[in-house]
C-alpha positions as CSV (number, residue, x, y, z in Angstrom):
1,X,-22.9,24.0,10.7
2,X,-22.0,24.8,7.8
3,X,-22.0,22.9,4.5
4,X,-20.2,24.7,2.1
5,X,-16.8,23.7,1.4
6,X,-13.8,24.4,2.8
7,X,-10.6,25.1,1.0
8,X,-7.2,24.7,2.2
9,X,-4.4,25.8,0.5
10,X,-1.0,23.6,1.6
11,X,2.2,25.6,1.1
12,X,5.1,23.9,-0.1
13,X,7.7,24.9,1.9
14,X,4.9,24.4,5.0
15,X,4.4,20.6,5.0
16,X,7.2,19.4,6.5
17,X,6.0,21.3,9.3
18,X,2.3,19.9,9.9
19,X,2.2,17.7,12.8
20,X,-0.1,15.2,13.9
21,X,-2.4,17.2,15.8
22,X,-2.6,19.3,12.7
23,X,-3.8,16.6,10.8
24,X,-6.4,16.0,13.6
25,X,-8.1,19.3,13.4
26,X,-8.4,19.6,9.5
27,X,-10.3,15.5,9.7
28,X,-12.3,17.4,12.1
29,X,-13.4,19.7,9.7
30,X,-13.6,17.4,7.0
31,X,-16.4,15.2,8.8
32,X,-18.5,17.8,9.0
33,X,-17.9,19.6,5.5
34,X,-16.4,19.3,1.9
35,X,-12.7,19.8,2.1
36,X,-10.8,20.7,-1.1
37,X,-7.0,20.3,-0.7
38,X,-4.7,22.2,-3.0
39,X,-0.8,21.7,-2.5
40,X,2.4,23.3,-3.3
41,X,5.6,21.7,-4.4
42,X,8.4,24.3,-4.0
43,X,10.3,22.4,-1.1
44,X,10.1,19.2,-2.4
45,X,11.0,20.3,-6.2
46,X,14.0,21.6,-5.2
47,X,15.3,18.4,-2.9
48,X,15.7,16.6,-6.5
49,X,18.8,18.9,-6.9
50,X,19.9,19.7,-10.4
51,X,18.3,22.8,-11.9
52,X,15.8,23.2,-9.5
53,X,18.3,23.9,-6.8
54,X,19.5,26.2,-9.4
55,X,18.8,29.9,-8.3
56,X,18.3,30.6,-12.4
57,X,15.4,28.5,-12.4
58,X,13.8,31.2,-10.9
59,X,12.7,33.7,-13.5
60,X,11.3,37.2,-13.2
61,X,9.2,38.9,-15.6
62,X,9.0,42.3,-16.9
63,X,6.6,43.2,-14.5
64,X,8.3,41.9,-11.6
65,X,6.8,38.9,-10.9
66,X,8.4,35.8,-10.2
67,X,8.0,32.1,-12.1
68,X,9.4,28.6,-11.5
69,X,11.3,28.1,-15.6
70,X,9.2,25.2,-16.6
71,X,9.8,22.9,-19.1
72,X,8.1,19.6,-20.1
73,X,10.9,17.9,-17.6
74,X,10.0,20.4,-14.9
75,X,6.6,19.2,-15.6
76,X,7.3,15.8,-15.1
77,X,9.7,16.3,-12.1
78,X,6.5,18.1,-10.7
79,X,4.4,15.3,-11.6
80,X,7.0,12.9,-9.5
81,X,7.0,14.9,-6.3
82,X,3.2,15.6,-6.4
83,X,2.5,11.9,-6.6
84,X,4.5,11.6,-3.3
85,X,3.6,14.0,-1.8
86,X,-0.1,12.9,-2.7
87,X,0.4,9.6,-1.4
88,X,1.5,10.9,1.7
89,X,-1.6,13.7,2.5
90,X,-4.0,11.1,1.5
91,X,-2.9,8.3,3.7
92,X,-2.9,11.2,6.7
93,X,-6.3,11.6,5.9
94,X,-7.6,8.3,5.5
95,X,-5.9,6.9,8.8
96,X,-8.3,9.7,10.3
97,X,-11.5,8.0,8.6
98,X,-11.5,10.6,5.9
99,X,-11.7,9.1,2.3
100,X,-9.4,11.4,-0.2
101,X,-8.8,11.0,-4.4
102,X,-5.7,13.2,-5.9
103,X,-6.3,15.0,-9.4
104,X,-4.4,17.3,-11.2
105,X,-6.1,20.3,-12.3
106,X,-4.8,20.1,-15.6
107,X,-7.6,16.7,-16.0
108,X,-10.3,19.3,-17.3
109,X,-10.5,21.3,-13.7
110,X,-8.2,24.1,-14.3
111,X,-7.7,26.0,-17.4
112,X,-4.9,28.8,-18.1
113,X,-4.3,31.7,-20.8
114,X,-1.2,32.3,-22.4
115,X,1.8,32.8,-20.3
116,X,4.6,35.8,-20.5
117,X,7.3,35.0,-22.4
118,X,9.7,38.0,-21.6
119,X,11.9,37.3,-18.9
120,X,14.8,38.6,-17.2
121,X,18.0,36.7,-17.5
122,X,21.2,38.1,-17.0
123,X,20.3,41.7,-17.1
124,X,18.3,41.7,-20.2
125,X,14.8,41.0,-21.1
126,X,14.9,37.7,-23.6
127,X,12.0,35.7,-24.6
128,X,11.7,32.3,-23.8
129,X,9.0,29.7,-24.0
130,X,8.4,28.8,-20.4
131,X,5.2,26.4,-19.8
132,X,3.3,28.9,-17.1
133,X,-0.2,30.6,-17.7
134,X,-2.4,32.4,-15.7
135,X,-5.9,31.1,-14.7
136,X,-8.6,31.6,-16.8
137,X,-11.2,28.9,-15.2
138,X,-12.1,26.2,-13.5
139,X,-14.7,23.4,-14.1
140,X,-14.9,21.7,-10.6
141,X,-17.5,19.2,-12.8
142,X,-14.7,16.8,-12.5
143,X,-14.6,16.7,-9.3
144,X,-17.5,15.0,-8.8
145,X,-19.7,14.9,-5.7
146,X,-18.5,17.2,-3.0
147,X,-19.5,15.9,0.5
148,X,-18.1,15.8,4.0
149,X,-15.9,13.4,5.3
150,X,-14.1,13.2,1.5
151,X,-11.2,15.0,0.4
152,X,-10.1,16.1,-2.9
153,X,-6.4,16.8,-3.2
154,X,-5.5,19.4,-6.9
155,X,-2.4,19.4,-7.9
156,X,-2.2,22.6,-9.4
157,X,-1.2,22.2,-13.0
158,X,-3.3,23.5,-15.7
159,X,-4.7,23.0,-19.4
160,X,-3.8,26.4,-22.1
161,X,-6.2,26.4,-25.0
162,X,-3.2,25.0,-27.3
163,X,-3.8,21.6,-25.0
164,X,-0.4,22.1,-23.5
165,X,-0.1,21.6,-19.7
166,X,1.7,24.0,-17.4
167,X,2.7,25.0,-14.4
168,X,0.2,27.5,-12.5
169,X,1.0,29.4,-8.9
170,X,-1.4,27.1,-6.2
171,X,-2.3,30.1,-4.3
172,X,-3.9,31.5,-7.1
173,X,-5.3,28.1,-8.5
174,X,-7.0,27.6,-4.4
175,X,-8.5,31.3,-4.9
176,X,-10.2,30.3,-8.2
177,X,-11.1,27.1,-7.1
178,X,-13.1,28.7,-3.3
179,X,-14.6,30.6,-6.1
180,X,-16.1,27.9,-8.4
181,X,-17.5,25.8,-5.7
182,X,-19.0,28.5,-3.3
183,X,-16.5,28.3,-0.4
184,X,-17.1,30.3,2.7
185,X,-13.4,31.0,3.5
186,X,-10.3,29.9,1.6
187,X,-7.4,28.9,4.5
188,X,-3.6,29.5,2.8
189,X,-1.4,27.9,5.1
190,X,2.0,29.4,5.1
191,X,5.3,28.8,7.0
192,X,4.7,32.2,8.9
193,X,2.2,33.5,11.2
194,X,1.0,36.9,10.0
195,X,1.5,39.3,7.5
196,X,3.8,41.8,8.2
197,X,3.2,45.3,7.3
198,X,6.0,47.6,8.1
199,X,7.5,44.6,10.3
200,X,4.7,44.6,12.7
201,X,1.8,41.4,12.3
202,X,-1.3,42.4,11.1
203,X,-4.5,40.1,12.0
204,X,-7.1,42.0,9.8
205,X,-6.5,43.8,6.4
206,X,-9.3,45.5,3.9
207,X,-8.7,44.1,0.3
208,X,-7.9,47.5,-0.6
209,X,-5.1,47.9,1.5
210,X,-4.1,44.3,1.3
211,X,-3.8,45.1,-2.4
212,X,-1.2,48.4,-1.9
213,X,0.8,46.7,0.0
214,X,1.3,43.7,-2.6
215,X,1.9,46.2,-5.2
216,X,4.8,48.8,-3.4
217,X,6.4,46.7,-0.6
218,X,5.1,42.5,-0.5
219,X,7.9,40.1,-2.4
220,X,8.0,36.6,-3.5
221,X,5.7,34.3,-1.7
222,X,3.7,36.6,0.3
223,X,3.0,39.0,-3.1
224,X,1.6,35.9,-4.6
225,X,-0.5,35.3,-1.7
226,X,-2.2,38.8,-1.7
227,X,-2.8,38.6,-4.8
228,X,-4.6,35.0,-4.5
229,X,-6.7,36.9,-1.8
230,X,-7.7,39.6,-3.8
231,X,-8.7,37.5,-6.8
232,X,-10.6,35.2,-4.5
233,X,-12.8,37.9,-2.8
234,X,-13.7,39.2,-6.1
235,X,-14.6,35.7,-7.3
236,X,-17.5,35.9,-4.3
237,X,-15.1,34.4,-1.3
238,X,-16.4,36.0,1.5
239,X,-12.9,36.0,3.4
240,X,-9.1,34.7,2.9
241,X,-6.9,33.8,6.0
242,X,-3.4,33.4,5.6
243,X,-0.5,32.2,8.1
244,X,0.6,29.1,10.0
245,X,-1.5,27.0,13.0
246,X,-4.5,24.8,12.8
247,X,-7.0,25.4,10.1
248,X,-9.5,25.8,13.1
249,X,-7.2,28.5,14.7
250,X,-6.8,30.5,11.6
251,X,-10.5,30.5,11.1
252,X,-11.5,31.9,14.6
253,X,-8.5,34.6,13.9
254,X,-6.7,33.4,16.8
255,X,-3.4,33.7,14.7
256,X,-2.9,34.6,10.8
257,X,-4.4,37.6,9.0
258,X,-7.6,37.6,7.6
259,X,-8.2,39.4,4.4
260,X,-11.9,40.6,4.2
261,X,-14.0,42.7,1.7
262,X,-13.8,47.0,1.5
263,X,-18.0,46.2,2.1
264,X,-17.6,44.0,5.1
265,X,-14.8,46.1,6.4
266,X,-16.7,49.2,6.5
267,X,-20.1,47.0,7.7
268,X,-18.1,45.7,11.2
269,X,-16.7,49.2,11.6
């Protein structure tokens, strides 16, 4: 059995979808292991209406990739629906016997660089101060002991080296944090069951080719995803499973896609 811990990514627009047995199989896995939790928020940011139903809070950047326009009041509207949302994975735990604390990753665990600040808007590249940055760290010193049977739940906001807190992608945030605390597999649970390469499902993908296909044909969600794959295999996580079903059926590979090393790909072949 092993010991190491298990991290979960939650995707936003996936909760809603997570029933009871669901629940069941990830206490399961917490008894017997460390279980970091890391959420999204997308689906319940954009229930509060107002600008984030708004299809220009969306921004893209001159590379192409795309950012929630965060402000300090996005912050705090993030800050609101996290605490619910919090609230409610905790007490799904702990009516399953498994304790559970909430953090936010911007409380010394997660640290960010300085974010892009040319965006697109209205056909023309304008700069704009938009409270993002990528991940440079994480200190999961914070976090205190890690043993099975507890849970800790990040809410993915970070610190920049200014002090200022912003808004960070969770996929990305779970891949750095698998990497700082020696996870065996990082789980991102998504609202769909496989990637799809050239519309047909793919259950097993080299990080090499996982990569190309971010970078000429993946958009929105499932490019971030990728890319939170690759960084976490090159942070030391020996594999990255993507898709929706129990935690315990997308780590047998009974459904999702797994996302595995160019060395371990060519070592099974």
């Amino acid at each position: 059995m092993s010991t190491a811990p298990l991290v979960v990514k939650l995707g936003g627009s996936a909760l809603d979808d997570l029933s009871g047995p669901w629940w069941d199989d990830l206490a399961e896995h917490a008894r017997r292991r460390p279980l970091l939790l890391v959420h999204g928020w997308s689906k319940p940011l954009k229930r509060l209406g107002g600008r984030h139903a708004d299809p220009a809070a969306v921004l893209r950047d001159r590379y192409g990739n795309q950012s929630r326009w965060t402000t300090p009041e996005v912050i705090a509207d993030i800050k609101t629906v996290s605490a619910r949302l919090g609230a409610d994975v905790l007490d799904r735990l702990e009516r399953r016997g498994i304790t559970a604390r909430r953090l936010l990753g911007s409380d010394g665990i997660v640290a960010a660089g300085a974010g892009e600040r040319w965006w697109w808007r209205e056909k023309q590249l304008v700069e704009l101060e938009n409270l993002v940055g990528p991940i440079t760290g994480v200190d999961p010193a914070p976090l205190g002991e890690l043993r099975a049977g507890h849970a800790h739940l990040i809410t993915p906001l970070a610190r920049n080296a200014a002090g200022q807190e912003v808004n960070t992608d969770g996929d990305r945030a779970a891949a750095a944090l698998a990497g700082a605390v020696g996870a065996t597999t990082l789980v991102l649970v998504t609202d769909v069951p496989h990637l799809l390469v050239d519309d047909e499902p793919v259950t097993r993908i080299r990080a090499d080719a996982a990569a190309r296909f971010r970078d000429t044909k993946a958009t929105g969600g499932m490019r971030k995803k990728l890319r939170a794959a690759g960084e976490a295999l090159d942070r030391g996580v020996p594999s990255v499973v993507l898709g929706s079903g129990s935690v315990s059926d997308l780590l047998a590979a009974r459904t999702g896609t797994v996302v595995v090393p160019e060395a371990a790909a060519r070592s099974a072949a």
